[in-house]
C-alpha positions as CSV (number, residue, x, y, z in Angstrom):
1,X,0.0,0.0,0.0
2,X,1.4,3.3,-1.0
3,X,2.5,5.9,1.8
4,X,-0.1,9.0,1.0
5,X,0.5,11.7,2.7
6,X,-2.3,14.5,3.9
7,X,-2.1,18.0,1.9
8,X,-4.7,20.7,2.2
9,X,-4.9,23.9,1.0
10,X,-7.0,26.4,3.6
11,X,-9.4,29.4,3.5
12,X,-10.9,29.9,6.7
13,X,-11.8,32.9,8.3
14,X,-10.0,32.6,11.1
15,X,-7.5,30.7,13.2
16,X,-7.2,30.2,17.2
17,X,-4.8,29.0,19.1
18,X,-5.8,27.9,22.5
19,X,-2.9,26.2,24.9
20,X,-1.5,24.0,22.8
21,X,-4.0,23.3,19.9
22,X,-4.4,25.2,16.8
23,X,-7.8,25.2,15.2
24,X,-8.8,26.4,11.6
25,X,-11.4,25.3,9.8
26,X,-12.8,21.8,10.7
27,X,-8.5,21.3,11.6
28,X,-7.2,21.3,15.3
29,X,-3.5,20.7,14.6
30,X,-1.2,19.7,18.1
31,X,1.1,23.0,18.3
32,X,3.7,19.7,20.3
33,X,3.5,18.4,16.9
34,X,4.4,20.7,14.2
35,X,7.7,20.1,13.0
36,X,7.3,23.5,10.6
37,X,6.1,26.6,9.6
38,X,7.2,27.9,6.6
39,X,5.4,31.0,4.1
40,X,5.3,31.2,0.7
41,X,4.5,33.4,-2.1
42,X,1.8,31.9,-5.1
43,X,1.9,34.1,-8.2
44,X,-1.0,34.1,-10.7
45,X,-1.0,31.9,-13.8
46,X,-1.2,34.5,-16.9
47,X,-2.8,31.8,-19.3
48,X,-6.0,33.4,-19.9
49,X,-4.3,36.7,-20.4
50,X,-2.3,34.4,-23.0
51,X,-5.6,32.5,-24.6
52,X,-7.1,35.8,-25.3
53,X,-4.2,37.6,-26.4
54,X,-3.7,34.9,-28.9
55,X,-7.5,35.3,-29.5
56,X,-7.2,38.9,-30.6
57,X,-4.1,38.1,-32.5
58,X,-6.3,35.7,-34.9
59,X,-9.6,38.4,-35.0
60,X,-7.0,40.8,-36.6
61,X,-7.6,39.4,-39.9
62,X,-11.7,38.9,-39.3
63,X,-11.8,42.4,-38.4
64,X,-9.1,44.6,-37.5
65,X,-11.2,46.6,-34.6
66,X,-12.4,43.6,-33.1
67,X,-8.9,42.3,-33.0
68,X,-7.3,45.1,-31.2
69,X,-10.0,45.1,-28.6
70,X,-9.5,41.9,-28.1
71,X,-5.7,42.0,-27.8
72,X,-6.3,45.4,-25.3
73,X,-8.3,42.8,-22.6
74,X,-5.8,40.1,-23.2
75,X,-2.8,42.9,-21.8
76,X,-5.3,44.0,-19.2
77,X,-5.7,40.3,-18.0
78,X,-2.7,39.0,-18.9
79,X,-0.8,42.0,-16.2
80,X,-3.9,41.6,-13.4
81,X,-3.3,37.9,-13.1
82,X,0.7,38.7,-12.6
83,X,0.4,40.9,-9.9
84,X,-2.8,38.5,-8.1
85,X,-0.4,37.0,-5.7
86,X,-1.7,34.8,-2.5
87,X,0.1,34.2,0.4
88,X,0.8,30.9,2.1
89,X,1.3,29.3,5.5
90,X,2.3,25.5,5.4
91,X,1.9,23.9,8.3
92,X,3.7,20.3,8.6
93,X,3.3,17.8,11.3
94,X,5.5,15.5,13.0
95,X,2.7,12.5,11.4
96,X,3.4,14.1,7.8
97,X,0.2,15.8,7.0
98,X,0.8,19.5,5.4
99,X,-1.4,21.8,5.6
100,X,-1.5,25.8,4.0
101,X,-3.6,28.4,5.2
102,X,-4.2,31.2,2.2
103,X,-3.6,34.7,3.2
104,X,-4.2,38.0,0.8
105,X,-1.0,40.5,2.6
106,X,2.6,38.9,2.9
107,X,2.4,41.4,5.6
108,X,-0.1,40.0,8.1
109,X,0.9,36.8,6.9
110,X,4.4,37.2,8.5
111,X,2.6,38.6,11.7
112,X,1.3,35.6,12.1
113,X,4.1,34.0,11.1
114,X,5.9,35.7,14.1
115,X,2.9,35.0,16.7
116,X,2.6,31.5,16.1
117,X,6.7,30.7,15.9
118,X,6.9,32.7,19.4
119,X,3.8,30.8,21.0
120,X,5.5,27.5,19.6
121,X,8.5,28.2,21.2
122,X,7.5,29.4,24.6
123,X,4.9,26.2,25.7
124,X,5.0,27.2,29.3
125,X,3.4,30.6,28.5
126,X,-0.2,30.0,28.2
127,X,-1.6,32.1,25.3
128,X,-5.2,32.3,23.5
129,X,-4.8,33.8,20.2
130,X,-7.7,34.3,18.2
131,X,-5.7,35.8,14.4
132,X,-8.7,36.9,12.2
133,X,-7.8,36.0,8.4
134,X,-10.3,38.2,7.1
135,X,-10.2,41.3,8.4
136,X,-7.1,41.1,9.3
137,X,-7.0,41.5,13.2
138,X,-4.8,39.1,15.9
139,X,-6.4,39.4,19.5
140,X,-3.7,37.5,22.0
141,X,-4.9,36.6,25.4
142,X,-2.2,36.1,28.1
143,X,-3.3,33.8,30.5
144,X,-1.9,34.5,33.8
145,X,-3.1,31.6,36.5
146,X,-1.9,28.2,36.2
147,X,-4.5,26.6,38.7
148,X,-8.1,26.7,39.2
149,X,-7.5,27.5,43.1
150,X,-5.4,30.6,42.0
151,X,-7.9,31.7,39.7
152,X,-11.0,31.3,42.1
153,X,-9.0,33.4,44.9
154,X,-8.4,35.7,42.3
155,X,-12.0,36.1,41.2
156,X,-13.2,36.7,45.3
157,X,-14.6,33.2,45.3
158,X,-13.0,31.8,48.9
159,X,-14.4,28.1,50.3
């Protein structure tokens, strides 16, 4: 039986990190387990720039208008797909499934980037993140008690 191994490509609206589990989607991925993180840039294809470029280039002898119209979308198209970029977070496991999470900014992308690499390697520090893909927003919770005694004497509940 062949060895397959799990790949998924992501777009969730969020991600949360709670202790250590990270959620996304219908995913809860061990933080203990990841053996990396790594980003990565996707460019656009520019084929259908190049199918209707090549379009135009044919409708110049049907009719010369028509042809050049065609040939002014296919530069339009053919330019917006070349700068349509996504972003990418791969997440691999220690059990060999990969996963990537699609962001739109390299920038918030290597926020997160940063968040998640310094939750990973401080596990005593208990954090909640909750990184919101689509609008863009990372809310990080410090958690400050270790035991439910603390936090109850904390909170003015005494036995």
């Amino acid at each position: 039986m062949a060895n397959l191994k799990l790949k998924r490509e992501i777009n969730v609206g969020s991600v949360r990190v709670h202790g250590n589990c990270m959620e996304f989607g219908n995913t809860a991925v061990q933080l203990s387990n990841i053996s990396s993180l790594s980003t990565s840039e996707v460019k656009g294809s520019p084929i259908k720039g190049v199918i209707i470029l090549l379009v135009g280039f044919a409708s110049l002898f049907v009719h010369w208008l028509l042809g050049a119209a065609i040939i002014l979308v296919g530069v339009f198209i053919f330019f917006a797909e070349l700068q349509n970029a996504e972003y990418i977070l791969s997440i691999s496991t220690n059990a060999g499934g990969n996963f990537s999470i699609v962001f739109g900014s390299d920038y918030f992308l290597n926020k997160v980037h940063d968040i998640l690499i310094e939750i990973i390697a401080n596990p005593e520090k208990e954090n909640d993140a909750v990184i919101n893909i689509s609008s863009q927003k990372i809310e990080v919770k410090k958690v400050e008690f270790k035991d439910y005694a603390t936090l109850q004497n904390f909170e003015g509940a005494h036995s």
